[in-house]
N, C-alpha and C positions, 0 to 999 in steps of 0.2 A: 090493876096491877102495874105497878113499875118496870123500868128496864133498866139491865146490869149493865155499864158504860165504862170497859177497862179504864184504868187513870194508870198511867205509866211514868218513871222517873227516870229519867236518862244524865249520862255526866254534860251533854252537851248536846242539847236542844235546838239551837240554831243549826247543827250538823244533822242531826236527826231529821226535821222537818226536812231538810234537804231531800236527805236519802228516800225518807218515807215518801214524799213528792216524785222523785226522778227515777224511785226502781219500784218501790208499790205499786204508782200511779193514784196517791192518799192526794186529796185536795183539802187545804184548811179552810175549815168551815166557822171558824170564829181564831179572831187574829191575836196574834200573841203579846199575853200582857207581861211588858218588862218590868221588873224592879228598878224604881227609880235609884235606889242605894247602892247596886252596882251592877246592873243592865243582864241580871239573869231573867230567864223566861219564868214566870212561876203560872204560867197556865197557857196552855193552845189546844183546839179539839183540831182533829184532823178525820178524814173520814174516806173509804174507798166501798163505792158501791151504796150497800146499807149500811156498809162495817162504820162504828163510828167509834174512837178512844180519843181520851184527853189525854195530857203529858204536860211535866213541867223538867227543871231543872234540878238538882240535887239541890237540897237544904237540911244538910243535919240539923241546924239547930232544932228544928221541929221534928226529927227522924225521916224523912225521905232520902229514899239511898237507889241510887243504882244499882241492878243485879251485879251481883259478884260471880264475874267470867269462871273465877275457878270450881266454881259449884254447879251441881246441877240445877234445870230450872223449877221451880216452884209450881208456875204457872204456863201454860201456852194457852196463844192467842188465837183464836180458831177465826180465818177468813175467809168466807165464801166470794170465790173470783168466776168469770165469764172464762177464762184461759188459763189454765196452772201453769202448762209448760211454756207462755209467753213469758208471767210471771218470773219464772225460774229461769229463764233466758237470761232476763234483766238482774237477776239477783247475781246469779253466776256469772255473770260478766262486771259486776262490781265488785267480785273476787269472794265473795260470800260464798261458802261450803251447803251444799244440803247434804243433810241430815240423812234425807230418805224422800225417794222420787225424781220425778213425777212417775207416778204408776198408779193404776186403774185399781180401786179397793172396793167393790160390790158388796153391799150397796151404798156403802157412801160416797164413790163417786172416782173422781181423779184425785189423787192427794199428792199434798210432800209437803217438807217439815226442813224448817230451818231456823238460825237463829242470827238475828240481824248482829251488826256491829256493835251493838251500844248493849247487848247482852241478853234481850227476848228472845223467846222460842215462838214461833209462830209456823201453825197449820193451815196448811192453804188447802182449799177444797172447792173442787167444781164437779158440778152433778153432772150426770152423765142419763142423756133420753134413754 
């Protein structure tokens, strides 16, 4: 059997990996290939933990679109972390809102929920002994 490997689309992928690097703690695990025709990302995997998604830049011509902020999300990205409320330390001090948490949800564990800059929803989750 196969494994599902979010692929995400962002307006600005360069800013992205940033954020995803410096408040996730995602390391890229395969490096980012630019378009030679005008220096957009159109592929990076990054990965934190196990957690592993690829990302590119916007390209309508093909349909690839960035979430549209005024809508709700479609999709959220479930992350299993070692610390939620470090996590959320780092997110909330890069001015990002949560949603909901850090609070203890039996039995799934510690959670909270939020939605980066660039417009995902992502569920953070750390088990609890």
């Amino acid at each position: 059997m196969g494994e599902l490997t979010p692929y995400i689309c962002v307006a600005d992928a360069r800013r992205a990996i940033d954020w995803y690097v410096g408040v996730l703690g995602a390391e890229v695990v395969v490096e980012p290939i630019v378009m030679d025709d005008d220096g957009r990302i159109g592929h990076v995997e990054l990965a934190v933990g196990g957690g592993r998604w690829m990302m590119s830049d916007v390209f309508e011509s093909v349909g690839i679109a960035a979430p549209d902020p005024s809508r709700g999300a479609a999709v959220s990205l479930h992350l299993e972390v070692d610390d939620v409320d470090a996590v959320c330390a780092r997110v909330t001090a890069d001015g990002t809102t949560l949603d909901r948490g850090p609070e203890d949800n039996p039995p799934v564990g510690r959670v909270a929920v939020f939605r980066d800059p660039f417009g995902h929803r992502w569920f953070l989750n750390q088990r609890l002994d």
